[in-house]
RODO-2510 file (C-alpha; in nm, 4 decimals, decimal comma):
residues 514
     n   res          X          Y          Z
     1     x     0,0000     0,0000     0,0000
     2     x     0,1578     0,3002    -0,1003
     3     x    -0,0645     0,5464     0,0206
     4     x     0,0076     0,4888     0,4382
     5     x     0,3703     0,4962     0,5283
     6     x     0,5637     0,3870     0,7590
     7     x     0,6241     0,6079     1,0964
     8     x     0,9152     0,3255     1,2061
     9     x     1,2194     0,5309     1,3270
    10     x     1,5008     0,5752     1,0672
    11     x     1,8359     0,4262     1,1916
    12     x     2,1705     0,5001     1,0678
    13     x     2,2808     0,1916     0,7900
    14     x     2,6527     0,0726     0,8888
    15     x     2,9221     0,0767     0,5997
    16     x     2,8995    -0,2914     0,4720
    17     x     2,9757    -0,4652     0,1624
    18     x     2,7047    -0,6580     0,1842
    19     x     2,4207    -0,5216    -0,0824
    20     x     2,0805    -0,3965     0,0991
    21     x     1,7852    -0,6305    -0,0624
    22     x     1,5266    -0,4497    -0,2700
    23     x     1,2459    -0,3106    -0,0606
    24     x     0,9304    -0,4817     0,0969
    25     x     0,6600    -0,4502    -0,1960
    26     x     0,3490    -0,3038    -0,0636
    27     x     0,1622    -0,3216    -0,3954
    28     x     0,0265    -0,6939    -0,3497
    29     x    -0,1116    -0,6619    -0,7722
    30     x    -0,0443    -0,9878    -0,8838
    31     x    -0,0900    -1,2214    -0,5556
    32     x     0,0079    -1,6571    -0,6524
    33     x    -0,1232    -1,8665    -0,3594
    34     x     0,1403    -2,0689    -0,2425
    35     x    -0,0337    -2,3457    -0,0246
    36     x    -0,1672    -2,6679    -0,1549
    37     x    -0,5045    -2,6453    -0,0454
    38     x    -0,6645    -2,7825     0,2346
    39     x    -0,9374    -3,1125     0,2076
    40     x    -1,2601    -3,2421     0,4171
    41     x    -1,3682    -3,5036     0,1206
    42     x    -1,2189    -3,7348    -0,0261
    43     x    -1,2024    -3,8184    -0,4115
    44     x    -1,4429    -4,0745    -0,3722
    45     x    -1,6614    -3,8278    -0,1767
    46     x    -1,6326    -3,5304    -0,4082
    47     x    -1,6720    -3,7450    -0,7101
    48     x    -2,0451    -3,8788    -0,5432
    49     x    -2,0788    -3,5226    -0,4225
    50     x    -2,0438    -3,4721    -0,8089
    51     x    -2,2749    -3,7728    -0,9092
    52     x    -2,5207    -3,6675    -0,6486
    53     x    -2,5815    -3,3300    -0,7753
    54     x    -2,6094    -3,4578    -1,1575
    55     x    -2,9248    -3,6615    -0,9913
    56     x    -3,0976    -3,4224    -0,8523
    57     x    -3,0662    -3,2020    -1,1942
    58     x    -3,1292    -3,4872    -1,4057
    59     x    -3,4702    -3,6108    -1,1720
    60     x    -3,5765    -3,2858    -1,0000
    61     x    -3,4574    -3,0318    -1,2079
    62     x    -3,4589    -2,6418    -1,1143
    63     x    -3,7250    -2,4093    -1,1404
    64     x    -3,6495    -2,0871    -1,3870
    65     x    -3,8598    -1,8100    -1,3891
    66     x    -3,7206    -1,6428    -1,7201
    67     x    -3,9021    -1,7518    -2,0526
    68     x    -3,5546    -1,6799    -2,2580
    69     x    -3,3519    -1,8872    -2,0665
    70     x    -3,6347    -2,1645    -2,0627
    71     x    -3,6062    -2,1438    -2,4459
    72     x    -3,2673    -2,2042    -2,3709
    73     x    -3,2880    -2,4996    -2,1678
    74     x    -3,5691    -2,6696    -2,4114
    75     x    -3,3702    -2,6029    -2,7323
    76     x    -3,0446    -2,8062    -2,5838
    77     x    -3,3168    -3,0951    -2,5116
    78     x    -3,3793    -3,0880    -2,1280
    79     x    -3,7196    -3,1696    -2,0642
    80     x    -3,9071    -2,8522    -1,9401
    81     x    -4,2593    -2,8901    -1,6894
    82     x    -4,4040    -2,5951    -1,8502
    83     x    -4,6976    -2,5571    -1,6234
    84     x    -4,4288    -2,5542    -1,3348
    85     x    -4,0905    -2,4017    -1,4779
    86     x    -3,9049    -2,6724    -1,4005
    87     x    -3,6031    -2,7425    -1,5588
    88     x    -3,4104    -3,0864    -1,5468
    89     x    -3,1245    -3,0935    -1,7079
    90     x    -2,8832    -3,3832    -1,8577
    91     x    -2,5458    -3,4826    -1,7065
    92     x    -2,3706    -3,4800    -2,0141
    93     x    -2,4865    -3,1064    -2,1030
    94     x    -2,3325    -3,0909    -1,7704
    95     x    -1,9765    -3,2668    -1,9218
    96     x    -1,9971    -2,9882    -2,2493
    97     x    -2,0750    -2,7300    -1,9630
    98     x    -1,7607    -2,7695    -1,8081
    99     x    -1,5487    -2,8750    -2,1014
   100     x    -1,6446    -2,5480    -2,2442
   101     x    -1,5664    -2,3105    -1,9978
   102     x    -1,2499    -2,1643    -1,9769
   103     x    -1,0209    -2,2947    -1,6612
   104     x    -0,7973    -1,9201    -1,7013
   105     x    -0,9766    -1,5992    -1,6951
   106     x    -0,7874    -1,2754    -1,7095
   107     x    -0,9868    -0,9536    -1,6896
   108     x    -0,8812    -0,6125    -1,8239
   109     x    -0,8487    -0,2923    -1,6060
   110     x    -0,8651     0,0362    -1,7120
   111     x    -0,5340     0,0727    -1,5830
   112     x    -0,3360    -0,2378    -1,7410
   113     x    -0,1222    -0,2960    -1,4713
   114     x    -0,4497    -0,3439    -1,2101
   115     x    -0,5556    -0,6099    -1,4588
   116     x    -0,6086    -0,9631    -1,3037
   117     x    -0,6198    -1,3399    -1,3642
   118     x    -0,8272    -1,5779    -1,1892
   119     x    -0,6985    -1,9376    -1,2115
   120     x    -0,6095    -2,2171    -0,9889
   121     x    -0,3154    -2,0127    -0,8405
   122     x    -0,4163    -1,6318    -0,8368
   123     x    -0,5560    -1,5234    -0,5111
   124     x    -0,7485    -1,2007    -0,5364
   125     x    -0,9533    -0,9527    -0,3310
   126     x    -1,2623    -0,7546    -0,3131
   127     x    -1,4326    -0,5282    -0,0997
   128     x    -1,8016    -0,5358     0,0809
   129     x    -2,0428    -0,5477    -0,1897
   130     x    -2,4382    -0,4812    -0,1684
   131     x    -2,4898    -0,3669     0,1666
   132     x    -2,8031    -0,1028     0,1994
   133     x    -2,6427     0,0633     0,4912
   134     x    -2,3056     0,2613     0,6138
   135     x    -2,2423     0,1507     0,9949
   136     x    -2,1841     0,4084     1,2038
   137     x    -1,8337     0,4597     1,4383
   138     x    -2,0809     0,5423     1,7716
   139     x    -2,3002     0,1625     1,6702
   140     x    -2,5558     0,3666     1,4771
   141     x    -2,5729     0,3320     1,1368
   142     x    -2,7764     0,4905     0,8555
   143     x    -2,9040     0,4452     0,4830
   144     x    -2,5990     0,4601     0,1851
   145     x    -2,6199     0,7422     0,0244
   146     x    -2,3627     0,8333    -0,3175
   147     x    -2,0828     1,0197    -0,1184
   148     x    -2,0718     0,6712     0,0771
   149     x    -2,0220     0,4929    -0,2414
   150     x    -1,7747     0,7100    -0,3600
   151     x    -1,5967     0,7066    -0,0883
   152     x    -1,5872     0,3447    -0,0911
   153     x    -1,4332     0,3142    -0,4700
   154     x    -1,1642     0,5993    -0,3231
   155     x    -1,0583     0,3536    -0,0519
   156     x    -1,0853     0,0231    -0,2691
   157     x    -0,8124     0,2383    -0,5300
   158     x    -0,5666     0,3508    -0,2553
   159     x    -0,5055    -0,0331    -0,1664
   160     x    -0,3497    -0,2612    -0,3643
   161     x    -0,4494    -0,5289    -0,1916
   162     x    -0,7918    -0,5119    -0,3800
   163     x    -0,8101    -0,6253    -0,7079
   164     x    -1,1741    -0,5645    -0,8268
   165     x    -1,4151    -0,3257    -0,7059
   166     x    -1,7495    -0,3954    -0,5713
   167     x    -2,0797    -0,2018    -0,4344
   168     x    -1,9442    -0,0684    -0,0956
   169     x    -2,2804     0,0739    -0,0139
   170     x    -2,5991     0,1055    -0,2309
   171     x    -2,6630     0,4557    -0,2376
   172     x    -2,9988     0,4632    -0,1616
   173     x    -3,0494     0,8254    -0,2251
   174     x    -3,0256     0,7879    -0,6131
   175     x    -3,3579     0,6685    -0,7705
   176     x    -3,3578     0,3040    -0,9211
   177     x    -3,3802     0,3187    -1,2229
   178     x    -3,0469     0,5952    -1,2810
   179     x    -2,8609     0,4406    -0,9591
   180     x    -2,6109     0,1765    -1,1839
   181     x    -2,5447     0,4770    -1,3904
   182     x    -2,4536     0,6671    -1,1495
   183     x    -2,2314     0,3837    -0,9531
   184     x    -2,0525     0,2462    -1,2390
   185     x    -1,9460     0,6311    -1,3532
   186     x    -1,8108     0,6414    -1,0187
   187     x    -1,5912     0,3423    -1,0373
   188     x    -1,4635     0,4439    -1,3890
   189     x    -1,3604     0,8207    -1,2873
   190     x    -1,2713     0,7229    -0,9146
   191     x    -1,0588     0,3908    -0,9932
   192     x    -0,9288     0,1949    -1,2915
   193     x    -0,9290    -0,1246    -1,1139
   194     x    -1,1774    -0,4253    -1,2353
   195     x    -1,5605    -0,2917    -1,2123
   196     x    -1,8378    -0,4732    -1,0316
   197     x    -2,1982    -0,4502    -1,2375
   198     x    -2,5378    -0,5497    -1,1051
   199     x    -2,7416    -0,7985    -1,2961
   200     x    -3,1182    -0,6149    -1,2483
   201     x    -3,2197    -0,6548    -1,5917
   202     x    -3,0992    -0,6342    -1,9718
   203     x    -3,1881    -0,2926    -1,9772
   204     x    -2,9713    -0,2000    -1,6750
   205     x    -2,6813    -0,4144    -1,7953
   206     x    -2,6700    -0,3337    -2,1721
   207     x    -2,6516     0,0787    -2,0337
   208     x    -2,3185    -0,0394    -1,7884
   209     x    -2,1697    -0,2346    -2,0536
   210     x    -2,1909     0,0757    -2,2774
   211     x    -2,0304     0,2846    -2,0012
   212     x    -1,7828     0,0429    -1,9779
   213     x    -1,6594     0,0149    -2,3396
   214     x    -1,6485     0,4179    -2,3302
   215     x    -1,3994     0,4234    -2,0649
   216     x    -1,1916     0,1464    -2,2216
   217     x    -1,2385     0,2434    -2,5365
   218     x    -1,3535    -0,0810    -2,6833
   219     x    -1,5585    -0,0905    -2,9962
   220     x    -1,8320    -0,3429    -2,9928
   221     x    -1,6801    -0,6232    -3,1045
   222     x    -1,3705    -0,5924    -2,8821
   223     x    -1,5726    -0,5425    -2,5795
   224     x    -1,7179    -0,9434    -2,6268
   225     x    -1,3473    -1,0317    -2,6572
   226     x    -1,2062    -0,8219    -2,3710
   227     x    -1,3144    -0,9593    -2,0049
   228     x    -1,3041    -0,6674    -1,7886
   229     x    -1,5940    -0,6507    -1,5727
   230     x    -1,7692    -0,8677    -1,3234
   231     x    -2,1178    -0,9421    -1,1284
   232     x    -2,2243    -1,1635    -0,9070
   233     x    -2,5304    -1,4594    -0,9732
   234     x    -2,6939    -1,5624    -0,6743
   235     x    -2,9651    -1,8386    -0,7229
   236     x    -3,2621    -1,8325    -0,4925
   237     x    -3,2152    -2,1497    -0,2926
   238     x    -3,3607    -2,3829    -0,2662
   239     x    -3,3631    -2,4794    -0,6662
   240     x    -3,4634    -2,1622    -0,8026
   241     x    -3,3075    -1,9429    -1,0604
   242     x    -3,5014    -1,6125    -1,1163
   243     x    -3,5310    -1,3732    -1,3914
   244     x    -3,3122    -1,1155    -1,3227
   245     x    -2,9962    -1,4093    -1,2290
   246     x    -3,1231    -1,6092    -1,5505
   247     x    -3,1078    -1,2975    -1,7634
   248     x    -2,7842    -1,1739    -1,6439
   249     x    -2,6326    -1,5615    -1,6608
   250     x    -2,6846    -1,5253    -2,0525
   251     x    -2,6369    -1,1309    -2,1211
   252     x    -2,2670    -1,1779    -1,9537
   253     x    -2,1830    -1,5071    -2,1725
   254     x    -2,3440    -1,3027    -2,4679
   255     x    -2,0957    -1,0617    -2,3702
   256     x    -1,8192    -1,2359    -2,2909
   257     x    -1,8042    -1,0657    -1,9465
   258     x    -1,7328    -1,2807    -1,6098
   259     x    -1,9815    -1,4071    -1,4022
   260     x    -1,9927    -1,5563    -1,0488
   261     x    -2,2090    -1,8151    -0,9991
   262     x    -2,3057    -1,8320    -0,6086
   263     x    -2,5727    -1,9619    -0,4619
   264     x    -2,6373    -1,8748    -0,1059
   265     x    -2,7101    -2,1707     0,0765
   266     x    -2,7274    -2,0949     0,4994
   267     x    -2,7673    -2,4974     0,6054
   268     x    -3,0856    -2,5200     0,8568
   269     x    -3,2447    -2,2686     0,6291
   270     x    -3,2660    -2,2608     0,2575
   271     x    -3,0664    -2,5819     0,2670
   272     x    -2,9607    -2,8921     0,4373
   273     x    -2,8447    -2,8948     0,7921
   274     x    -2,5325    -3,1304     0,6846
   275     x    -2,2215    -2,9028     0,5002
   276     x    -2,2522    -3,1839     0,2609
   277     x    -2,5887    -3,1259     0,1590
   278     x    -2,5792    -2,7830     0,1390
   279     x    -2,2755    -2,8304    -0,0617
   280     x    -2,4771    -3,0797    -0,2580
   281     x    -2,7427    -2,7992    -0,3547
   282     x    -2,5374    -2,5274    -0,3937
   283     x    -2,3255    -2,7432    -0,6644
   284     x    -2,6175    -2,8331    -0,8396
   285     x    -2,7840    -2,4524    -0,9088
   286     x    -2,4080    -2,3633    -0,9858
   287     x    -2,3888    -2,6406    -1,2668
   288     x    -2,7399    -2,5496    -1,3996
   289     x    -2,5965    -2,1505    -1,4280
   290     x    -2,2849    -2,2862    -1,5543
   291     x    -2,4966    -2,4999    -1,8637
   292     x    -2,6887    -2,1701    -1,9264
   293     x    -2,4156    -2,0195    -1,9628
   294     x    -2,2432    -2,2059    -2,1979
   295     x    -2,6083    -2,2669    -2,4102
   296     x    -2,5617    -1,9020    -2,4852
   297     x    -2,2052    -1,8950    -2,5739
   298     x    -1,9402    -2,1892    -2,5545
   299     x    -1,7047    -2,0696    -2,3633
   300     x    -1,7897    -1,8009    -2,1628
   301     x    -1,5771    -1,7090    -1,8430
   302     x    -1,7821    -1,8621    -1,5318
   303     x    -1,6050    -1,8584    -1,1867
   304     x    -1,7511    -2,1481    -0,9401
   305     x    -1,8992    -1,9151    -0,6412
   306     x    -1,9975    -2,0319    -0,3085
   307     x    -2,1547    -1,8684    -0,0368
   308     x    -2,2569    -2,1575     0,2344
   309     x    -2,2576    -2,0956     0,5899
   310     x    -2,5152    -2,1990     0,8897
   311     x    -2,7650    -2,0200     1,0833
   312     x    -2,8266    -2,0368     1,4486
   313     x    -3,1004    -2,2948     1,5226
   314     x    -3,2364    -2,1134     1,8014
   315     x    -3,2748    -1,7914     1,6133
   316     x    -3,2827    -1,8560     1,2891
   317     x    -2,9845    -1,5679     1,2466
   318     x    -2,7325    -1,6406     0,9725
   319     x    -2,3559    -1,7123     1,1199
   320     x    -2,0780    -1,6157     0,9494
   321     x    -1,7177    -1,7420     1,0577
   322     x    -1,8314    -2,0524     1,2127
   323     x    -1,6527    -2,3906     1,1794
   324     x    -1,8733    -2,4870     0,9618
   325     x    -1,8623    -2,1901     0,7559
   326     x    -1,4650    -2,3079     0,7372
   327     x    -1,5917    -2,6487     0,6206
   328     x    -1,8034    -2,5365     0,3693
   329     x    -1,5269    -2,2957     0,2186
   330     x    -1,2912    -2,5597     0,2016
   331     x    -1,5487    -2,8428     0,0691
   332     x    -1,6587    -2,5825    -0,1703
   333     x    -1,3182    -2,5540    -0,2971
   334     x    -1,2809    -2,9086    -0,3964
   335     x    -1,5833    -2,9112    -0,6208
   336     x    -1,4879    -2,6141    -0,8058
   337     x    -1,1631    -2,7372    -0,8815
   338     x    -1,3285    -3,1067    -0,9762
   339     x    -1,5085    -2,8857    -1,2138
   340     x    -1,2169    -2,7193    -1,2905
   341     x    -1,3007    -2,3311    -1,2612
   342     x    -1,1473    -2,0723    -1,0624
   343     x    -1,3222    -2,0481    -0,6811
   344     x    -1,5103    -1,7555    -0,5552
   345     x    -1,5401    -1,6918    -0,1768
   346     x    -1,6432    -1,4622     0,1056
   347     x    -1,5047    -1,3123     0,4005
   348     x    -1,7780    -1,1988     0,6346
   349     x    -1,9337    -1,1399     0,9907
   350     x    -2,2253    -1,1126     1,1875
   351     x    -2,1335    -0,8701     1,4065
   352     x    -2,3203    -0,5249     1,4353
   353     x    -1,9847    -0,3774     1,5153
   354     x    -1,6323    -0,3345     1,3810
   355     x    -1,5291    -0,5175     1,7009
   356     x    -1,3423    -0,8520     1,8696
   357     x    -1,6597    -1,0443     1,7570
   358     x    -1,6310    -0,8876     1,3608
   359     x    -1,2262    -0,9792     1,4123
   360     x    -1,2075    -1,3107     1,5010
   361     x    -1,5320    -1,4133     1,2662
   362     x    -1,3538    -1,1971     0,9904
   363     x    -1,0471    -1,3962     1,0278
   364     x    -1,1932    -1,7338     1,0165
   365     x    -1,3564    -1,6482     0,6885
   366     x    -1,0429    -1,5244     0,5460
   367     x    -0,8850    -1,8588     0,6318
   368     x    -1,1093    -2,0424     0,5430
   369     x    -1,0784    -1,9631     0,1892
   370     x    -0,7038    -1,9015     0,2414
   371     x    -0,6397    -2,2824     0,3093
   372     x    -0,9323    -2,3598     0,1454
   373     x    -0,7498    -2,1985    -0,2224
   374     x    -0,9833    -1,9200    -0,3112
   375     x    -0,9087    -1,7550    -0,5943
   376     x    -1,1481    -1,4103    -0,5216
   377     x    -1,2536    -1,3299    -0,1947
   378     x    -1,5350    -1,1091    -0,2198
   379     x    -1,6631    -0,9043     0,1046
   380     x    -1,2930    -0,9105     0,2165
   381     x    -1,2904    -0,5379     0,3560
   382     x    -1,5738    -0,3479     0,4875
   383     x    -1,8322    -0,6227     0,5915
   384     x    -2,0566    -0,5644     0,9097
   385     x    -2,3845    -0,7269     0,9937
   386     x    -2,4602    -1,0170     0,7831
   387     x    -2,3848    -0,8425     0,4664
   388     x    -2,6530    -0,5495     0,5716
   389     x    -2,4028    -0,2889     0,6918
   390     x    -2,0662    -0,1606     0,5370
   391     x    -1,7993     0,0185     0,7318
   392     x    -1,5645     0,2265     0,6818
   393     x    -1,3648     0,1473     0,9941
   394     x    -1,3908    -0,2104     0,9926
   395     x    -1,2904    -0,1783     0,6038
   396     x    -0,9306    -0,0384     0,7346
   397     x    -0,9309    -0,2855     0,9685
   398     x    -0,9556    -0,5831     0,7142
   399     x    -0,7102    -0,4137     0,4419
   400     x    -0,4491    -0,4754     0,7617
   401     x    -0,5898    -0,8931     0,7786
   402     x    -0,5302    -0,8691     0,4054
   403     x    -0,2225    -0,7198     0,3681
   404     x    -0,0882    -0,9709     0,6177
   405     x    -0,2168    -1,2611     0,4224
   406     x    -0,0884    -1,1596     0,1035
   407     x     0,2220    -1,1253     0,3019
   408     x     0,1981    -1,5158     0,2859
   409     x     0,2465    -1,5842    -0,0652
   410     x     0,5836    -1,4249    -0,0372
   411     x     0,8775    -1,6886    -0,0787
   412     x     1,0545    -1,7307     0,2245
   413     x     1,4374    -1,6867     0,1457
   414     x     1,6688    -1,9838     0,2435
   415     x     2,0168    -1,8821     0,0924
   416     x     2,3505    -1,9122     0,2692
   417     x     2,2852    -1,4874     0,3254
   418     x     1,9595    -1,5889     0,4506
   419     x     2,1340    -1,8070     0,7209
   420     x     2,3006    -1,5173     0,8727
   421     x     2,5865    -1,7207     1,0373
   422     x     2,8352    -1,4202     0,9695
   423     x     2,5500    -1,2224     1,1875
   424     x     2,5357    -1,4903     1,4931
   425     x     2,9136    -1,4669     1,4672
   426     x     2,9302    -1,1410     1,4627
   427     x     2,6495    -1,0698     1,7968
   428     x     2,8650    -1,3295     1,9248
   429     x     2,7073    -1,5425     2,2675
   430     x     2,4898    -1,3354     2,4802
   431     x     2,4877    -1,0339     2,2097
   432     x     2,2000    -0,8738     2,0146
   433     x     2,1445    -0,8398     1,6880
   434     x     2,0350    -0,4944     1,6143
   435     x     2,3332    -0,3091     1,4910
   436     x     2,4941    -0,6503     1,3035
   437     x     2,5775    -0,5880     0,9391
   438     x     2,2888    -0,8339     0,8377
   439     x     2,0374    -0,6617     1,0255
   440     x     2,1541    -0,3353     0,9238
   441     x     2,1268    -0,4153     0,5582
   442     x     1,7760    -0,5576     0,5902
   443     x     1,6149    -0,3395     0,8772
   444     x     1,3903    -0,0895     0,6871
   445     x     1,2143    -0,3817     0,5152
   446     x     1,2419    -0,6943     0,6908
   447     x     0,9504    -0,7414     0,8566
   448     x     0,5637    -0,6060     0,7611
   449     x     0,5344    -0,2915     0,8870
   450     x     0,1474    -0,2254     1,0193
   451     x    -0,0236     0,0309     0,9395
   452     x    -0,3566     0,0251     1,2236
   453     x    -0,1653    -0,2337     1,5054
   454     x    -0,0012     0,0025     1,7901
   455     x     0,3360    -0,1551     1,9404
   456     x     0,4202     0,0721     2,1559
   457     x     0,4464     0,0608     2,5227
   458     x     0,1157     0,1392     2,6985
   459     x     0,2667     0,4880     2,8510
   460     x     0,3399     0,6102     2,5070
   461     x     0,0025     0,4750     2,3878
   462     x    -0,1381     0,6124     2,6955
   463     x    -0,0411     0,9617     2,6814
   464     x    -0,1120     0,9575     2,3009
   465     x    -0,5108     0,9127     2,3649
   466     x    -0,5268     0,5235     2,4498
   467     x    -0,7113     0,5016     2,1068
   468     x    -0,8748     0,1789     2,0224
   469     x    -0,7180    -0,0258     1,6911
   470     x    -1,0912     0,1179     1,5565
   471     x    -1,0679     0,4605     1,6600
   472     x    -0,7226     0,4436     1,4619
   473     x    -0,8713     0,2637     1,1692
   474     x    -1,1227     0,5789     1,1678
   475     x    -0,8147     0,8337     1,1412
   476     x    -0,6590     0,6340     0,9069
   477     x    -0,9574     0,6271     0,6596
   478     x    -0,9854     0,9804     0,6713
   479     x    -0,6441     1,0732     0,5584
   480     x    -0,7064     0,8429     0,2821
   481     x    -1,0189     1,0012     0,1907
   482     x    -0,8587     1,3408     0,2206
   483     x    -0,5388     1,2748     0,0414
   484     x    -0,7119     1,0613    -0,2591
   485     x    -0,6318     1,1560    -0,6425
   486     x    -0,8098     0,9488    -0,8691
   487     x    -0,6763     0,7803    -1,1615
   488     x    -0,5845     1,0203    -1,5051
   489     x    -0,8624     0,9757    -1,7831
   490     x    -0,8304     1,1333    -2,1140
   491     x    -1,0334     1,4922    -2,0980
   492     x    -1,2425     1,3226    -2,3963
   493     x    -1,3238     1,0088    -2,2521
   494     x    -1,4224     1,1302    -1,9410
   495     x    -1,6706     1,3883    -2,1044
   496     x    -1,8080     1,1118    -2,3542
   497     x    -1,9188     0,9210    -2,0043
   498     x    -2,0427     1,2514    -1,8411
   499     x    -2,2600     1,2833    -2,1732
   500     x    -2,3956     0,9323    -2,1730
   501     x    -2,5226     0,9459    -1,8042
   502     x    -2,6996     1,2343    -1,8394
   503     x    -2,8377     1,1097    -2,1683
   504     x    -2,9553     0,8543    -1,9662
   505     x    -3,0527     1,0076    -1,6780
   506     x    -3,2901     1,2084    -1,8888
   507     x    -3,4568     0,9410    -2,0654
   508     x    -3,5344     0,7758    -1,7350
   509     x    -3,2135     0,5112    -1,6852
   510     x    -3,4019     0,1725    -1,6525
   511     x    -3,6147    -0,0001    -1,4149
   512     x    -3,4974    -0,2956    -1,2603
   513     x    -3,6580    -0,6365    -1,3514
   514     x    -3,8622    -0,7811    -1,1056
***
């Protein structure tokens, strides 16, 4: 991250022929997982995992509440209960599925060098995405409004730790029907990172796409070549895909555009009560997306998303960051690598507050799909409340948890320098290593440096205000905020976007589908 920098105190580098190692990246752009991930199931129980979910598609089917897609279905030969919408759909249109779609997806930023690739390696991050409110720092919290949204693409640009943008907040001061105009103009002029687009009907979509090739500069037929934007399709579980997720499913492949295929699948509820069951369902709506997908253009770039957690029995409250939340991630893993597309997963909390409880939840979620090899972690920064509040506190708070794990898929160095037996020599027994030759060559970046954790004694701390890691956070995010320079744009580019919004705007926007 280059926009915080270190406040560690500058000490005076020896004379030494030893050459000082480059310094610490901060950037964290192009992020290779290094871990063999972690297993719950066995071949044999991922493979009838597999075989289980062909059955249900194959004998129950999935209900889909878009005529289009139906036409889809019915054309490829699956047999169709028109009175009831249900959909069942063959195994091997299942094999073509995933034969067809790609196993490599890169995606094109505005600015080439934030440009990613999602494969079985890449490990990439995205903020909170969807939330209708902005938490407050006194427990409050309020409606999102467009400053709030702004100000989330301003923070999501200043850290390299995210890769693709998202919806920090849905301003919910801008009328419908304009409201993706106005939020995808803000993440072209505020960023030039990966944008995040809502599926809410053709309509809506065809108008961001148009925004999008603008800012790239992509004629039409380049745009269905060039990957470079993203949305999310959730399924309604239990077994239904609706019209606006159906519709989206084939105006992305159409497009060529990346999809995310998650159901959201909280066992007890709209699923099982076993992880395996709810894994069971959620990989079956996946591979019916993934077939409609392909029906509308072999090949189109689908990443495997999965969203399965519990909910509390007693309540009936989703839980987020539970054990089995962990299991699920790392189950869900396996079958999207059986399948063979990149992984899509969450980080996320329940708590109403950017506090220990949001912490330690956050943290299991982030390894879960850390050992469980996620590819993109959506919700990774900024999460509060189930996925109903964003925060701007608890979003500086996980860019520290992410910057630390990406800290991870740094080698560790083993060479004879690396060793540092001149250096034990040199402290001798009973000595220190601070002022050694090896230290003082290395010292400035040898370890992460923190940007929110306090280390100092608790006087110092003390007599500086005995502020809270959030109360820092808080500080933090407002120099940020009030240091941010968005990303150049060409003078003409920018005012061929202007124009089209208000164009736009003026005619109405769109109305979501229902």
């Amino acid at each position: 991250m280059s926009e915080i920098s270190s406040d560690r105190p500058r000490a005076r580098r020896r004379q030494t022929a030893e050459v000082a190692l480059p310094p610490r990246s901060h950037r964290y752009r192009s992020l290779r997982r290094p871990f063999t991930p972690w297993q719950i199931f066995s071949q044999d129980q991922v493979e009838s995992l597999h075989n289980a979910a062909l059955d249900l598609l194959e004998t129950s089917g999935v209900k889909v509440l878009s005529e289009r897609a139906i036409g889809q279905y019915r054309a490829a030969g699956c047999e169709v209960e028109t009175d009831t919408a249900m959909v069942r759909i063959d195994r091997a249109l299942v094999a073509q599925a995933m034969a067809a779609a790609p196993k490599s997806i890169s995606l094109r930023a505005r600015g080439e060098h934030r440009s990613v690739i999602l494969d079985e390696q890449s490990l990439t991050f995205g903020p909170v995405s969807g939330p209708p409110n902005v938490a407050l720092a006194d427990g409050g919290r309020r409606p999102g409004r467009l400053q709030d949204y702004a100000d989330g693409i301003r923070l999501c640009q200043s850290f390299d730790v995210i890769h693709l943008l998202g919806s920090f907040a849905e301003p919910q001061d801008v009328p419908v029907e304009v409201r993706q105009l106005e939020m995808l103009h803000a993440q072209l002029t505020l960023s030039d990172k990966v944008p995040h687009v809502y599926c809410r009907g053709s309509l809506q979509v065809r108008d961001c796409f148009e925004q999008i090739r603008i800012a790239y500069g992509l004629s039409e037929d380049e745009f269905r070549n060039t990957p470079c934007t993203y949305t999310i399709i959730n399924t309604n579980s239990p077994r239904v895909l609706d019209a606006p997720m159906a519709e989206g499913i084939m105006d992305f492949a159409a497009a060529g555009q990346v999809q995310m295929i998650t159901p959201f699948t909280l066992a007890g509820a709209m699923a099982p009560v076993t992880i395996a069951g709810a894994l069971m369902l959620a990989h079956a709506e996946t591979l019916a997306g993934l077939v409609l997908a392909q029906l509308t253009r072999a090949g189109a770039p689908v990443v495997y998303g999965s969203f399965t957690s519990n909910v509390d029995l007693r309540s009936g409250s989703p839980a987020f960051g539970t054990p089995e939340y962990v299991h699920a991630q790392i189950g869900a893993g396996q079958m999207a690598r059986y399948v063979g597309l990149p992984w899509r997963s969450s980080g996320a909390t329940a708590s109403n507050l950017p506090d220990a409880q949001s912490a330690y939840e956050s943290q299991m979620s982030l390894w879960g799909a850390l050992v469980g090899g996620a590819n993109f972690v959506l919700h990774g920064a900024g999460w509060l409340e189930g996925g109903l509040s964003s925060s701007f506190e608890k979003f500086i708070l996980d860019i520290e948890q992410l910057q630390m794990l990406a800290e991870l898929c740094s080698p560790v160095g083993a060479s004879t320098a690396d060793f540092a037996a001149d250096a034990i020599s040199e402290a001798g027994p009973g000595g220190h290593f601070f002022g050694t030759q090896h230290t003082m060559a290395r010292f400035r970046d040898a370890f992460y440096a923190p940007f929110v954790s306090d280390w100092r004694n608790h006087g110092t701390w003390l007599r500086d205000g005995a502020q809270s890691a959030t109360d820092r956070a808080g500080k933090i995010c407002e120099d940020v905020l009030a240091r941010f320079t968005p990303p150049t744009m060409e003078t003409e580019v920018a005012e061929a976007l202007l124009a089209f919004k208000q164009r736009r705007t003026e005619e109405g926007g769109a109305a979501p589908m229902s």
